[in-house]
NUZASE-407681 format. One record per residue (C-alpha): chain; x, y, z; residue in three letters. Coordinates in steps of 0.001 Angstrom, whole numbers, plus 500000, padded with zeros to 6 digits. Example, Ala and Ser with C-alpha at 12.3 -4.5 7.8 and 13.67 -1.06 7.14 Angstrom:
2
r kette=A X=512300 Y=495500 Z=507800 rest=ALA
r kette=A X=513670 Y=498940 Z=507140 rest=SER
end
This chain:
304
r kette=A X=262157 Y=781938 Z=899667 rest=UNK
r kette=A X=264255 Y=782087 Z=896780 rest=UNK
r kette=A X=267476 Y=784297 Z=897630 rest=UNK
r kette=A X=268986 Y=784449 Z=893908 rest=UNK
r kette=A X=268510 Y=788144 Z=894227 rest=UNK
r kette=A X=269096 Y=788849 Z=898318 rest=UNK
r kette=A X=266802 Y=787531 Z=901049 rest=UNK
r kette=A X=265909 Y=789609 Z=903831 rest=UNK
r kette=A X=265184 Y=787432 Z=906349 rest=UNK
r kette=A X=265951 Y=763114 Z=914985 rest=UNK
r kette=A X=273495 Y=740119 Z=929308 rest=UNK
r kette=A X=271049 Y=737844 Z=929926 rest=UNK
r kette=A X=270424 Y=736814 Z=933659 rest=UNK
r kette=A X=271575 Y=733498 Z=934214 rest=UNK
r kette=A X=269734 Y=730819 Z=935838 rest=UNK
r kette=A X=272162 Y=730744 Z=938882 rest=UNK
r kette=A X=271387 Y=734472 Z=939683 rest=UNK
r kette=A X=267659 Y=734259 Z=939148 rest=UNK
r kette=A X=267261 Y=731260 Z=941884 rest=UNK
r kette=A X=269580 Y=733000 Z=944181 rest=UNK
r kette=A X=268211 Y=734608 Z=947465 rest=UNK
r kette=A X=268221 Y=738315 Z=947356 rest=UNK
r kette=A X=270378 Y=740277 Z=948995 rest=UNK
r kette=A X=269774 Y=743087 Z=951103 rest=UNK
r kette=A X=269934 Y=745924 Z=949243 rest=UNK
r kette=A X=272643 Y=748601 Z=950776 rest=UNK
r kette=A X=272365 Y=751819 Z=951643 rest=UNK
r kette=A X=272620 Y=754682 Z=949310 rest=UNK
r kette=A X=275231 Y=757488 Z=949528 rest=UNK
r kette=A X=273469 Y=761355 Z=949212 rest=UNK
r kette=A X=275434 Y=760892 Z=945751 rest=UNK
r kette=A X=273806 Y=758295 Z=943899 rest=UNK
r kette=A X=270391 Y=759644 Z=945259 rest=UNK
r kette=A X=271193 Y=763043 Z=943193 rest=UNK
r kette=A X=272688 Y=761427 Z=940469 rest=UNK
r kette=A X=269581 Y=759209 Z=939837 rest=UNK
r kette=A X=267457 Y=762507 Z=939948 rest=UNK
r kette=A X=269272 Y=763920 Z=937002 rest=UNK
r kette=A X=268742 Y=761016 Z=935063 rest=UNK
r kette=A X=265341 Y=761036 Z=935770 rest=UNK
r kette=A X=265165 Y=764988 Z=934540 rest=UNK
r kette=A X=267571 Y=763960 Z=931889 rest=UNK
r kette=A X=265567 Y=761176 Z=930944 rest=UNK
r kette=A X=261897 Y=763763 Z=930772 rest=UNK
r kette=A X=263979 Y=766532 Z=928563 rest=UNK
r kette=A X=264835 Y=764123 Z=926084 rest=UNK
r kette=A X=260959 Y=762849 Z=925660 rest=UNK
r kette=A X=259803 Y=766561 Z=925515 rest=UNK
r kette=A X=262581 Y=767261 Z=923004 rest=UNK
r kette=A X=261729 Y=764162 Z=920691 rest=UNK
r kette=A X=257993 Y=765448 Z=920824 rest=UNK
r kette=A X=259266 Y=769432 Z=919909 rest=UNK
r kette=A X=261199 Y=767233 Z=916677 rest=UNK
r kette=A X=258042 Y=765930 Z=915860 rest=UNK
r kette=A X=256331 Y=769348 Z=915178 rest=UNK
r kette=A X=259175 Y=769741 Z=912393 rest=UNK
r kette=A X=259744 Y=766287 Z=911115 rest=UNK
r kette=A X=261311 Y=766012 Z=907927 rest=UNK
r kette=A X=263064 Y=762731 Z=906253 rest=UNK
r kette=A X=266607 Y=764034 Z=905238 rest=UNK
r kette=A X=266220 Y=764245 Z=901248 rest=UNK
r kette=A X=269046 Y=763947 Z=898818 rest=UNK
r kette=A X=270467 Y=767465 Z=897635 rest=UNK
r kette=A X=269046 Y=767344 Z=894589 rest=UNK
r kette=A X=271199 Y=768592 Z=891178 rest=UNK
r kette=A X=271138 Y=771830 Z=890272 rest=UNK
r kette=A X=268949 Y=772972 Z=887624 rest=UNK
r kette=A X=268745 Y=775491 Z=885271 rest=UNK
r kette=A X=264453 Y=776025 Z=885671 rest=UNK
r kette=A X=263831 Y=778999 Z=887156 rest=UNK
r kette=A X=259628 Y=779889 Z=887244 rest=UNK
r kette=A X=260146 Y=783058 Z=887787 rest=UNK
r kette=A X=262039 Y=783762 Z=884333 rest=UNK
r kette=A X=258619 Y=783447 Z=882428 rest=UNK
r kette=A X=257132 Y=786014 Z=884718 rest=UNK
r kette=A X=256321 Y=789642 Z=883550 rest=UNK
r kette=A X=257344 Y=791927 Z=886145 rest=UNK
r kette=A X=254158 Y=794645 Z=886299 rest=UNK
r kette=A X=254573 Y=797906 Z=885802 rest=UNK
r kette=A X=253411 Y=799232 Z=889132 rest=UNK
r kette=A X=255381 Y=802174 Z=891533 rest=UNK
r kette=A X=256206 Y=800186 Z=894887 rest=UNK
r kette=A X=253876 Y=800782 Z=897523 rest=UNK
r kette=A X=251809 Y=802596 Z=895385 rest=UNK
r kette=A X=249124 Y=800072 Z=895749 rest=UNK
r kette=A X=248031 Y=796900 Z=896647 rest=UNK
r kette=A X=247055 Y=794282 Z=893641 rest=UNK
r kette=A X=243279 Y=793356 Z=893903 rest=UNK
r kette=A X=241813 Y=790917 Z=896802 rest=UNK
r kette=A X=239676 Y=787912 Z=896361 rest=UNK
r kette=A X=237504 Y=786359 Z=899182 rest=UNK
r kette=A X=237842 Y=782431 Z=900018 rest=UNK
r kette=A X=235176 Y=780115 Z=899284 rest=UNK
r kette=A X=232347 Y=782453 Z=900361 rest=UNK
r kette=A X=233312 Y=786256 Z=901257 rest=UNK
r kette=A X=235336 Y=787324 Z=903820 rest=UNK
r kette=A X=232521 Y=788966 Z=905547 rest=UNK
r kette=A X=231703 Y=785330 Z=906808 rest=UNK
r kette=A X=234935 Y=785306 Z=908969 rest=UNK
r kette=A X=234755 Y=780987 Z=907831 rest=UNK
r kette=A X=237221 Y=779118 Z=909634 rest=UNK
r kette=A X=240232 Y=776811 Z=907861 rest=UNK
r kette=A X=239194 Y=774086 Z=905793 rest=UNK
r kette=A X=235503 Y=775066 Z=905895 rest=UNK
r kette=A X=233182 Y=777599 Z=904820 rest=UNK
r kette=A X=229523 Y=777973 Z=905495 rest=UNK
r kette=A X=227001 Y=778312 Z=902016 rest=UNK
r kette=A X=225693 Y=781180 Z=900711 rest=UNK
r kette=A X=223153 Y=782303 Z=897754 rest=UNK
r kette=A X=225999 Y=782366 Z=895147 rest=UNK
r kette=A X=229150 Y=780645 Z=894836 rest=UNK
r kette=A X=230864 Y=777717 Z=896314 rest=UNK
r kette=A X=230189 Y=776796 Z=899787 rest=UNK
r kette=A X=233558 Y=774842 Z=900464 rest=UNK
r kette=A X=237130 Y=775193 Z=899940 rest=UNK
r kette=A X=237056 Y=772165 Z=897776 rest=UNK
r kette=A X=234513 Y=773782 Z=895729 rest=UNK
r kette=A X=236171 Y=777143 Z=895547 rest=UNK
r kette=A X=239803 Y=775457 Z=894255 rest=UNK
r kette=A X=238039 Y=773585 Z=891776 rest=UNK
r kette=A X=236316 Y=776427 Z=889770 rest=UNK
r kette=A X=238871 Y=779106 Z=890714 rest=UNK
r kette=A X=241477 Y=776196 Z=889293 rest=UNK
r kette=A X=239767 Y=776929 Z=886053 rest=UNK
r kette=A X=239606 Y=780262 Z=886003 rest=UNK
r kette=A X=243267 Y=780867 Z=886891 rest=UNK
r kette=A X=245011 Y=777589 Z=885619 rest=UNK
r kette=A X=246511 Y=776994 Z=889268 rest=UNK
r kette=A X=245982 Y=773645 Z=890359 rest=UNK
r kette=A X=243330 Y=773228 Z=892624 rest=UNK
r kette=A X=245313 Y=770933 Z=895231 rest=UNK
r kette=A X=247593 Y=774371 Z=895295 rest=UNK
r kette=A X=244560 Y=776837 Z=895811 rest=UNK
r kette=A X=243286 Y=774567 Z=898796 rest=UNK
r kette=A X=246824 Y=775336 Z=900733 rest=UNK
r kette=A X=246659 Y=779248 Z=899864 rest=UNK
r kette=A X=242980 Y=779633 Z=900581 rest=UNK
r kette=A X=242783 Y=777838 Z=903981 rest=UNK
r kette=A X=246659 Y=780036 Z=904863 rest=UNK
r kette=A X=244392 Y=783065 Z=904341 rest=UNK
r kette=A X=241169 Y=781321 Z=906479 rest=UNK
r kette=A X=243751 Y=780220 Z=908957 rest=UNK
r kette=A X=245214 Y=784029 Z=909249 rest=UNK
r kette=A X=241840 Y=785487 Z=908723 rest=UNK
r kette=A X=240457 Y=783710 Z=912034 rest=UNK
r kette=A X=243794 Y=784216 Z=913652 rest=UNK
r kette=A X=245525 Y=787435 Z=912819 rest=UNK
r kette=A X=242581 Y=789338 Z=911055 rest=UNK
r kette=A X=243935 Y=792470 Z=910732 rest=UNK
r kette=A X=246828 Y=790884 Z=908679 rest=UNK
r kette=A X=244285 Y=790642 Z=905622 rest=UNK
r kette=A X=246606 Y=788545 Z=903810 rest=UNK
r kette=A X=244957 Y=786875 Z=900142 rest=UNK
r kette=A X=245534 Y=783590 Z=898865 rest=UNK
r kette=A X=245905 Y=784918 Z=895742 rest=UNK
r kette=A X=249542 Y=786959 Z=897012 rest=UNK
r kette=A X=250380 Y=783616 Z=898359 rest=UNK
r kette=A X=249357 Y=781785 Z=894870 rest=UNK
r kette=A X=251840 Y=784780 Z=893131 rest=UNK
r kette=A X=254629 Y=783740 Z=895209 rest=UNK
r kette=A X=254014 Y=780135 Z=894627 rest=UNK
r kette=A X=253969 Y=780724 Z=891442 rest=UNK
r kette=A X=257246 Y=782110 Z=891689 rest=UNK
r kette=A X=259081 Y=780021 Z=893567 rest=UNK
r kette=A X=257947 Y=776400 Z=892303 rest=UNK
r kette=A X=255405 Y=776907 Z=890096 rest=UNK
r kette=A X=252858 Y=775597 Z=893072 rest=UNK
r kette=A X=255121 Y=773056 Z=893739 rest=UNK
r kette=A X=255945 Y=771764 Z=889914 rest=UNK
r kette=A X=259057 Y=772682 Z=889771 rest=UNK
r kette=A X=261570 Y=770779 Z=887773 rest=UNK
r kette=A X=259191 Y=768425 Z=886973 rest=UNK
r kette=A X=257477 Y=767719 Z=890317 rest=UNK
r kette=A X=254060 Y=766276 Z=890425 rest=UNK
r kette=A X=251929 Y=768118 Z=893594 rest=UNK
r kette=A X=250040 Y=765179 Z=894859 rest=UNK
r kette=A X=246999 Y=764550 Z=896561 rest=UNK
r kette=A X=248378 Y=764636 Z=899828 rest=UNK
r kette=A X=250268 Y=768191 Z=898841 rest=UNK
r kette=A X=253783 Y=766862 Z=898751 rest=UNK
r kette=A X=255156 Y=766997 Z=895699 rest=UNK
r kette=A X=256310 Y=763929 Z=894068 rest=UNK
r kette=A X=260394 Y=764647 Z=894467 rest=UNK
r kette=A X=261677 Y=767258 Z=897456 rest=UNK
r kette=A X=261701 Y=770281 Z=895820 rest=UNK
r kette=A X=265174 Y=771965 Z=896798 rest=UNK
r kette=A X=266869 Y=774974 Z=895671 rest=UNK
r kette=A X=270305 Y=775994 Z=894088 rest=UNK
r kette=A X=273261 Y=775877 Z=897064 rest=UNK
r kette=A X=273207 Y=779180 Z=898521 rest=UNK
r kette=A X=277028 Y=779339 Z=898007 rest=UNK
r kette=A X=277801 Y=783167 Z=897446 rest=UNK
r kette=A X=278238 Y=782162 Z=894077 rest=UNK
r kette=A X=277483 Y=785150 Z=890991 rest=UNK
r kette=A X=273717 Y=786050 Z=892076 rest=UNK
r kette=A X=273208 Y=783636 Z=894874 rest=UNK
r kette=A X=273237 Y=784705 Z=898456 rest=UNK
r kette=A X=276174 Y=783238 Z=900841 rest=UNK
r kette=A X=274414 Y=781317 Z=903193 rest=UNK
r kette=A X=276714 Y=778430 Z=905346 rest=UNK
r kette=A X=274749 Y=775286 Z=906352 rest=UNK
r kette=A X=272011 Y=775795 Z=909228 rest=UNK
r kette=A X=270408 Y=772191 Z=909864 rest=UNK
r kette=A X=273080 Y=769836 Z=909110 rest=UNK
r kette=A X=270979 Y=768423 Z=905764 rest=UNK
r kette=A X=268088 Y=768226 Z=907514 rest=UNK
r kette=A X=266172 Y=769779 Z=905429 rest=UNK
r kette=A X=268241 Y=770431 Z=902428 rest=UNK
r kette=A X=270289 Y=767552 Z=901794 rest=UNK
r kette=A X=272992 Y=769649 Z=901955 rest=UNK
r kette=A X=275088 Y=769756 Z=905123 rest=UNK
r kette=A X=277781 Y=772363 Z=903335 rest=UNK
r kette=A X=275821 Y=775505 Z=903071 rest=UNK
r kette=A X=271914 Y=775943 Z=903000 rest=UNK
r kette=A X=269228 Y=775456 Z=900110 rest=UNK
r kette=A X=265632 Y=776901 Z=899903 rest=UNK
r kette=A X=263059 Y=773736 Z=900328 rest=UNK
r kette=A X=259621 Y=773192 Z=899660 rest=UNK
r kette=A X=256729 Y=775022 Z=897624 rest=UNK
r kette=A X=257247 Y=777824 Z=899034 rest=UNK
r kette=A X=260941 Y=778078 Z=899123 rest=UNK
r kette=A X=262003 Y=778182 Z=902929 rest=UNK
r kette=A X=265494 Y=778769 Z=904287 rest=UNK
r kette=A X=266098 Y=776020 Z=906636 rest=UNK
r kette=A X=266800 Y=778512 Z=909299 rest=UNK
r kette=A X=263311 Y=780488 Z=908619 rest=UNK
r kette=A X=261603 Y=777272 Z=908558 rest=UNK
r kette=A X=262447 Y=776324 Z=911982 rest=UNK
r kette=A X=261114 Y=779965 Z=913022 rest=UNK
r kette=A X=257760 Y=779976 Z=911377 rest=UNK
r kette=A X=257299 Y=775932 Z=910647 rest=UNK
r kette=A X=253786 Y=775745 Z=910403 rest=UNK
r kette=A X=251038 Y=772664 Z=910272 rest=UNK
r kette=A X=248284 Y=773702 Z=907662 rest=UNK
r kette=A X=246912 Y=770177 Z=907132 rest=UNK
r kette=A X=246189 Y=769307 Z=910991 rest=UNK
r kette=A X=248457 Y=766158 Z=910884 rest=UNK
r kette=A X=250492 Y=767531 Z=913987 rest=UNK
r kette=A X=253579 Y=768133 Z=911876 rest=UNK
r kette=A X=255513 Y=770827 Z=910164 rest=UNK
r kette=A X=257069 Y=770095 Z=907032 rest=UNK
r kette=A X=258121 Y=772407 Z=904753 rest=UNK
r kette=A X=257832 Y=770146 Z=901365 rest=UNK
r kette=A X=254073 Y=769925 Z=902301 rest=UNK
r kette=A X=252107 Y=772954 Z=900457 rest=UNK
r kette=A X=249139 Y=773492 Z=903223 rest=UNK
r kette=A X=252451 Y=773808 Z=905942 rest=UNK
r kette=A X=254379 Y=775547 Z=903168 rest=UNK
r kette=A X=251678 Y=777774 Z=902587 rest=UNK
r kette=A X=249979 Y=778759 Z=906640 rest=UNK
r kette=A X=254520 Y=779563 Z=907461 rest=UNK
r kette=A X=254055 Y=781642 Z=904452 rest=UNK
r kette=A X=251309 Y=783990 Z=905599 rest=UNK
r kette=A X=252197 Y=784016 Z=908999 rest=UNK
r kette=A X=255785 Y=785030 Z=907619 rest=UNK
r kette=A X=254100 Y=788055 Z=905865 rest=UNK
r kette=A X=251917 Y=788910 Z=908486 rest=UNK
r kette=A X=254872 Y=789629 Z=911216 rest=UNK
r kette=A X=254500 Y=792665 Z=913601 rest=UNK
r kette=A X=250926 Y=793237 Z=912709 rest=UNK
r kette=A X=251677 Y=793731 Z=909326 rest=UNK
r kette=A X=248343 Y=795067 Z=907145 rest=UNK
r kette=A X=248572 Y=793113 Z=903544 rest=UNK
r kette=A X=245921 Y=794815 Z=902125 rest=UNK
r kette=A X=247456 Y=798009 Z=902053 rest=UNK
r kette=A X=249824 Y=799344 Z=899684 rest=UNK
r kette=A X=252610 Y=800400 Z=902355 rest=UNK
r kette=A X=252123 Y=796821 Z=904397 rest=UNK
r kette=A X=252019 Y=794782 Z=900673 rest=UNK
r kette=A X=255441 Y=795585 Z=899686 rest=UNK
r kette=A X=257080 Y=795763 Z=902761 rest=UNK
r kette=A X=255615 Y=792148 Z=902971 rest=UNK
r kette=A X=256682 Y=790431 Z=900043 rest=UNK
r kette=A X=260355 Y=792845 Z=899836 rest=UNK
r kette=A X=260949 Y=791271 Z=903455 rest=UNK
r kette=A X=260063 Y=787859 Z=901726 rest=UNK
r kette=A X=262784 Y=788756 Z=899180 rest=UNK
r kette=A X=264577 Y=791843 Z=898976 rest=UNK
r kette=A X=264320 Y=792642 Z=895162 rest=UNK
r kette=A X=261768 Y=795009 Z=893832 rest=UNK
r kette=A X=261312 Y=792857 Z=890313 rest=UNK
r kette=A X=260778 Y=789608 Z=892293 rest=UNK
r kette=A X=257717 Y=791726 Z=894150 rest=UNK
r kette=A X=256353 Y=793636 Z=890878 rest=UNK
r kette=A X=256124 Y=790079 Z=889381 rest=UNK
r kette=A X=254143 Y=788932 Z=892557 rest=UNK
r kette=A X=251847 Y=792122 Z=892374 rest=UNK
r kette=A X=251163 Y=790929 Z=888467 rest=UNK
r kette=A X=250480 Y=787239 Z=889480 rest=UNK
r kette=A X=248491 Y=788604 Z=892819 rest=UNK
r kette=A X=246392 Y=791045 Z=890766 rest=UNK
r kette=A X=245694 Y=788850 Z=888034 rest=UNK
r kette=A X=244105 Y=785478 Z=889776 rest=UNK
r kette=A X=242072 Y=787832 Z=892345 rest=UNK
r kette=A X=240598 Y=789366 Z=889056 rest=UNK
r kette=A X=239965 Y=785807 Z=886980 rest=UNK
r kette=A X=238686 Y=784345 Z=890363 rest=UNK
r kette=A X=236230 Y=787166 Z=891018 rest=UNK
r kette=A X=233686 Y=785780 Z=888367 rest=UNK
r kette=A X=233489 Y=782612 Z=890784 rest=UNK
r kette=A X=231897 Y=784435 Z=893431 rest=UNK
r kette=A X=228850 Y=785030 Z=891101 rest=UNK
r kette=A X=228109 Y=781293 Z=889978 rest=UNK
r kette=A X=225330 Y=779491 Z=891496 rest=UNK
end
């Protein structure tokens, strides 16, 4: 979530001992018998901590330098009254109406039966990349199995990624294969400085790099803090990580769908993407990205 314009939001035993008869063991004191319990629960917390740090694993990246690449400088705002309406939906690999479940959706007369199949023509029809669309279709599967009434579209989560790292290219980032882009993608220190949010240091560089004050990470442009809140596993792999797109993506929707929000209405929309980030350009130029891939994917839906 980029905040440049407000953000709402791991002695050896020697031989002599080992031949030597044992001795009878002596009594314990009440004492030692409790204090051996506690290790014992000591010892089970820290196992069932390490597997909570697994969920959210994330090797500690280098704080990148800043850069001067925005994405969302080459982005028309649209000229559209906030939450006067809701930019134009676009079903999944199939049609909603099949309620299809992540990763997977069943054939039908016209258009592509799979995800796979979807991303690649809708990849053409929108120039996103199709390793992108995959993450921001099965977010909106995922949520549409989970949290129907949410309604949220892949292609409002495409606008945003557009946005924030041009679907994880930003400064010159390669998404690959595996939906981790080829360098961490990490944002400008949120320092308080001219147009930047103040922001002190949430996750010791975790995350960020940056153990002074916090930086955005990932595709998707989580706060460190927000991560830990809505960290997400889109890909199945059992972990949550915030530089990988499918995660990135599934934390974004789930982000937007808070409180039974409805993101297919105009009123639910905004307040969405304005609690995403708190500036009324940043969401007009969503609504224009939105809008426009849900109307160049439509024609996908009618090839055989």
């Amino acid at each position: 979530m980029r905040t440049r314009t407000g953000k709402t939001e791991d002695d050896p035993i020697g031989a002599d001992a080992a031949e030597a008869a044992p001795a009878a063991p002596a009594p314990r004191s009440p004492g030692v018998a409790v204090l051996t319990r506690l290790i014992v629960v000591l010892a089970v917390l820290a196992v069932a901590g390490g597997g909570i740090w697994l969920v959210t694993r994330a090797a500690t990246p280098e704080a990148s330098p800043t850069t001067t690449e925005i994405p969302a400088l080459q982005v028309k705002a649209a000229d559209v009254r906030p939450g006067s309406v809701a930019p134009a939906g676009g079903a999944v690999a199939g049609g909603a109406e099949q309620q299809t479940s992540p990763q997977q959706a069943r054939p039908r007369e016209t258009g592509p039966a799979t995800l796979s199949e979807w991303a690649a023509q809708v990849a053409a029809a929108t120039g996103v990349p199709a390793r992108a669309l995959q993450a921001y279709g099965n977010a909106e599967l995922a949520l549409r199995a989970n949290q129907p009434g949410c309604k949220i579209s892949w292609a409002t989560l495409a606008g945003i990624g557009r946005i924030e790292s041009n679907h994880g290219q930003y400064a010159g980032a390669v998404l690959g294969a595996d939906g981790r882009p080829s360098k961490p993608i990490i944002g400008v220190p949120l320092d308080g400085s001219a147009g930047v949010q103040a922001i002190g240091d949430t996750d010791g560089g975790r995350y960020d790099g940056d153990a002074g004050v916090d930086r955005a990470v990932g595709p998707m442009q989580f706060i460190p803090g927000t991560w830990r809140k809505w960290a997400s596993d889109g890909n199945g792999d059992g972990l949550g990580d915030p530089q990988q797109i499918d995660d990135a993506a599934l934390a974004a929707a789930r982000y937007l769908c808070a409180g039974g929000r409805d993101m297919a209405s105009p009123s639910g929309w905004w307040a969405g993407i304005l609690s995403y980030n708190n500036s009324t350009e940043y969401a007009q130029k969503v609504f224009g990205l939105a809008d426009g891939y849900a109307k160049a994917a439509q024609s996908v839906r009618k090839r055989g």
